[in-house]
N, C-alpha and C positions, 0 to 999 in steps of 0.2 A: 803405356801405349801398346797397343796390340801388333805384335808380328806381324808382319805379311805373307799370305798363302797364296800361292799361286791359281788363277785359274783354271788351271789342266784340272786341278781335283776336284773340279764342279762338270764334270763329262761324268753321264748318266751312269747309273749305274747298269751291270750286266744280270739284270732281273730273275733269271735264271737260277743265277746263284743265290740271289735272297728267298726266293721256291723253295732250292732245296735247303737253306738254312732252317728255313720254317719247316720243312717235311723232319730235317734231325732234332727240332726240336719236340716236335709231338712225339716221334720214336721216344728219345729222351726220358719223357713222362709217361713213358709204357703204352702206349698209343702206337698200332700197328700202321705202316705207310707202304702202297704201293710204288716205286719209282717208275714214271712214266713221263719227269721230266728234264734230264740231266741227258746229255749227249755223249756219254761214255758208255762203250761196252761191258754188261756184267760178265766177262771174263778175265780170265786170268790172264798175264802175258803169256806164249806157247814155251812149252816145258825146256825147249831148247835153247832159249833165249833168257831162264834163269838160270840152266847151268852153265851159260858162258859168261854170266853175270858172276856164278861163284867161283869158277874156272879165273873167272878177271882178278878179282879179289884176293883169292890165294898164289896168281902169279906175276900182278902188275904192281908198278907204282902207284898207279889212278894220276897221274899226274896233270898238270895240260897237255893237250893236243895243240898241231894246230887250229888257227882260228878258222880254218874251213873246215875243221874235220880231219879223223885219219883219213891219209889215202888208201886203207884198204877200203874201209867203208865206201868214200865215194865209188873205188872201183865196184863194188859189189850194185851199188845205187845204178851207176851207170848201165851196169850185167843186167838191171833188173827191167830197165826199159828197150836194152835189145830183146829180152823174154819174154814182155806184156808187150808190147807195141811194135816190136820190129823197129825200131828209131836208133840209131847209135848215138852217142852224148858221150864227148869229152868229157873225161873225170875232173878236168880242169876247168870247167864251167859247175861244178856242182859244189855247194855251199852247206858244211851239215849244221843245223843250227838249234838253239835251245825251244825246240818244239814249233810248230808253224806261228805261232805267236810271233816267234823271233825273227821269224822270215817274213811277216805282216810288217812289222816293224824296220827291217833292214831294208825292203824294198819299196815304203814310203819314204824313208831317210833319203833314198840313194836317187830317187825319181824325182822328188817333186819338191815343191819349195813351198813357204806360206804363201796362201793366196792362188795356188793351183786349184784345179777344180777336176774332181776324179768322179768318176759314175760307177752307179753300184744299182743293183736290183734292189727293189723295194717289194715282198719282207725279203729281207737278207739277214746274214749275221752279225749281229749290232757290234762287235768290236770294230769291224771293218771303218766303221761310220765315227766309234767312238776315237778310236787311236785318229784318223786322219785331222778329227776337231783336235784333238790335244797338239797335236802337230799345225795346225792354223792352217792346214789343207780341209776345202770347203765339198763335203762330200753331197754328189748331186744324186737326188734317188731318182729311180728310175720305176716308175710305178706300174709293175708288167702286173696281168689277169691272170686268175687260171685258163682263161684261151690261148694264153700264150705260154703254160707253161711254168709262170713264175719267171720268165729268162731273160733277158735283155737280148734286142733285136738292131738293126742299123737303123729304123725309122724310128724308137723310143730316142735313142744316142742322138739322130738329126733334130727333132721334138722337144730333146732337153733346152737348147737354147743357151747361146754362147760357144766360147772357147771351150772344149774339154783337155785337159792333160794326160787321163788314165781313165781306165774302167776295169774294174773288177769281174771277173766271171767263175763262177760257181758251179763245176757241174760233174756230180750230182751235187746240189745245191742243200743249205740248210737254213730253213725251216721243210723246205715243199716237197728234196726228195726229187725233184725233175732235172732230166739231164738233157742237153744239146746234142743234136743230131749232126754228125760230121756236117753236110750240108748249112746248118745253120751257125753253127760253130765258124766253118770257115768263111762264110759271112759275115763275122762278127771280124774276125783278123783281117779280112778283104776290107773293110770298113775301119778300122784303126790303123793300118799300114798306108792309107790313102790320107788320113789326115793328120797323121804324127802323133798317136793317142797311146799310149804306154798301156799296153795288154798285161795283168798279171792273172795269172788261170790259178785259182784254190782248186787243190785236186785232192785234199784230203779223205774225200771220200771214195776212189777208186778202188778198186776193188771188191766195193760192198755194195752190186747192184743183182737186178732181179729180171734178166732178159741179156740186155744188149751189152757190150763193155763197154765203157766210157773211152769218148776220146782223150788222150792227152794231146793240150795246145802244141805240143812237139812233132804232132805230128802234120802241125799245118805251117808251123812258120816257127824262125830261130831267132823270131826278136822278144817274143814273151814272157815275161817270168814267169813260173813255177814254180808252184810253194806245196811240198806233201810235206805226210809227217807219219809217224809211227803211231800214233794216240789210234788212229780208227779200226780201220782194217788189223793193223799188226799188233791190237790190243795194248796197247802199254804206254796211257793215256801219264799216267804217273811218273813217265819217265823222264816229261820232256826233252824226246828229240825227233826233230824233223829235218827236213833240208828242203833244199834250192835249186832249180836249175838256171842258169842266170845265160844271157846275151853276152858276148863275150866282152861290150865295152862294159857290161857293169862288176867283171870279178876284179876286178881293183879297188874300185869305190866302196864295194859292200867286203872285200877284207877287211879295208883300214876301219869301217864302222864296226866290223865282227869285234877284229882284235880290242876296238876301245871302249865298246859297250859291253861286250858278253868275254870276252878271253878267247873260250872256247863252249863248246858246248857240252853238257856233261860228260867226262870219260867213260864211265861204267859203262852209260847208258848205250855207247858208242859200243862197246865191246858187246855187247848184248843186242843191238841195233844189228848188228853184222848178221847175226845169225838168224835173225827172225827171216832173211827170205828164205832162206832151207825147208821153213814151217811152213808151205804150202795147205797140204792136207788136213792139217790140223786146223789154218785159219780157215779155211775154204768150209770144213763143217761149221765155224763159227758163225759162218755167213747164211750157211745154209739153213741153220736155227733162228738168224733172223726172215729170215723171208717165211719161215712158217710163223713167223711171231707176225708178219706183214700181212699173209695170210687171213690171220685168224680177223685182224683188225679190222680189213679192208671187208668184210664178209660180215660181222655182227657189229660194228661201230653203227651202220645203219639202221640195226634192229634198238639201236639204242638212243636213236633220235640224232645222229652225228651222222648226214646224209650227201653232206658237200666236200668230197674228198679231195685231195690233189693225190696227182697218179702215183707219187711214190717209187720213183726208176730205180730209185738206188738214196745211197744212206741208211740212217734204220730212223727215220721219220712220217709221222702225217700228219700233216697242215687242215684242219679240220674249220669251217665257217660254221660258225655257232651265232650268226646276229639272228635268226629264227628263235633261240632261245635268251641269250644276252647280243645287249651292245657295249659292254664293259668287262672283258675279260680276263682283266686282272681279279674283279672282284669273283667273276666266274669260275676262275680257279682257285681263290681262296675259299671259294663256299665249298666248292670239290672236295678239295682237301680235310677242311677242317667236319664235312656232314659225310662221306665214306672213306675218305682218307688217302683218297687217290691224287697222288702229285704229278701236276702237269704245266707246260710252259704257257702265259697268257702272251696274244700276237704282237701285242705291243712293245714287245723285245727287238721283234724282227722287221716291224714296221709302222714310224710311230704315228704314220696319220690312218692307216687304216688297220691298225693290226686290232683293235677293241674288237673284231667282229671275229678272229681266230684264237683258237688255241693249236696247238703242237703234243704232240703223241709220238714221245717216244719208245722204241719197242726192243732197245738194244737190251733189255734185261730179262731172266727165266722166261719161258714159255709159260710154267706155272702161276707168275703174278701175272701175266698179259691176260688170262683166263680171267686170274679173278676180278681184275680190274674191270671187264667187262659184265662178268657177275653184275657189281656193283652198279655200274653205267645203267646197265638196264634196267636197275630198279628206283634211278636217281633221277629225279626231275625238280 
């Protein structure tokens, strides 16, 4: 008689990673591969933040933490949005956890039940959608244009139909790279505050924009969750650690979930985590090399037949309409890959009734392969 497997392990896969599984395998077989679609910076973590990693090593235990995190780190966390934002935040609302994943996770557990119903942008970042299924929370997509940005608005949310529980907001956003205008933004919280909708803002990509700075939701209202991470901006995608800023009725519920799912979140990482905001300068060029990798894209993608951009505000993405040339983009990026060898995301990751008409470009790696890549583009039909 056959065992029983749950259904949670029939939630789609994160397509991305089967791209890049197949771009290491050609590598593999001596086959050179552009990366152009994995969502990590090709950099290093900043050099300060491995020597407090060895500094850690040759003076700690590594033991547990607490399950929120040291309190130096939250203090440091909190320092860092009286310095970008002017917001003060209690160290005692702020949650350090095993990478934003963990805080996707902690702040689904703690909000909503089976059967709630959460709203999210459609393309959006498919764990958002795949964790709430696995959870029997029914994720409602919100199917925004590029007139709008890629963003969820108060008339998409009325539009959805029904109860909603929560809503998701991303900004800068991933796949599209577009960000929320304080004005729309607080819109958005004017519009969940009025009908009891549970705000959680992904803010993982602050820091890495190309103009304006992004708002954090802390700065419109204290009932939000907040979820960064160290993976984007602070390069150190491998480390898994991010954190939380939580409403004050929720650092109880999401301790006792910290302590019984995760423990803690990794020490080292924590130790090493501290010091990465001192790296200013250092990430601030890293950034600044993408927006010439942004640059370069937004400027010859078109000369390559890739003419329908999204604006790209921040991240290090572009969400690119290719139904002019495919309506199947998954296949469109296998043909990419395997005829110049350039790997990239198909839409259908980030949105599964209309994503067949995009692919995803991302540009967080060398300036040197972002050239050749498009080399290649141009001579590829």
């Amino acid at each position: 008689m056959a065992l029983k497997i749950s259904k949670r392990g029939r939630v789609p896969a994160f397509i991305v990673m089967d791209v890049l599984r197949a771009a290491n395998e050609r590598a593999a077989r001596g086959e050179d591969v552009l990366h152009l679609e994995v969502g990590q910076p090709g950099t290093s973590a900043p050099r300060a933040v491995l020597e407090a990693a060895r500094e850690a090593l040759n003076r700690e235990r590594i033991g547990y933490t607490d399950a929120t995190g040291m309190p130096s780190l939250r203090a440091r966390i909190a320092r860092h949005y009286l310095e970008t934002a002017e917001v003060e935040v209690d160290p005692a609302r702020i949650v350090v956890t095993t990478g934003s994943s963990g805080g996707f996770l902690l702040s689904f557990l703690s909000c909503f039940d089976p059967g709630d119903r959460v709203a999210l942008a459609a393309p959006g970042y498919p764990a958002y959608r795949n964790i709430l299924t696995t959870l029997g929370i029914e994720p409602v997509a919100l199917e925004t244009e590029a007139a709008q940005r890629f963003q969820p608005s108060p008339d998409l949310l009325a539009a959805a139909g029904g109860r909603l529980d929560g809503l998701i907001v991303a900004s800068p956003s991933n796949p599209a790279g577009t960000m929320l205008g304080r004005s729309a933004f607080s819109d958005l919280v004017d519009h969940c505050r009025d009908r009891g909708i549970r705000l959680i803002s992904d803010e993982i990509y602050h820091g890495i924009t190309y103009g304006e700075r992004a708002v954090t939701a802390l700065e419109l209202t204290g009932d939000a969750i907040v979820i960064n991470s160290f993976s984007k901006y602070f390069s150190m995608t491998g480390w898994r650690l991010g954190w939380m800023v939580l409403p004050e009725d929720l650092t109880r519920p999401i301790e006792c979930l910290a302590q019984n799912l995760f423990i803690s979140a990794p020490t080292l990482s924590q130790y090493a985590g501290e010091a990465a905001f001192d790296c200013r300068a250092e990430l601030d060029g890293y950034v600044a090399a993408y927006g010439r990798n942004r640059e370069l894209l937004l400027k010859e993608l078109p000369e390559a037949g890739f003419d329908r951009l999204a604006p790209a505000d921040g991240a290090f993405y572009i969400y690119a309409d290719v139904s002019a040339r495919s309506n199947d983009s998954e296949a469109f990026c296998q043909r990419m890959l395997a005829e110049i060898g350039v790997a990239t995301t198909p839409g259908i990751d980030f949105d599964e009734e209309r994503g067949r008409r995009f692919v995803r470009f991302s540009f967080a790696g060398p300036e040197a392969d972002i050239a050749q890549a498009l080399t290649r583009l141009r001579g590829w039909r």
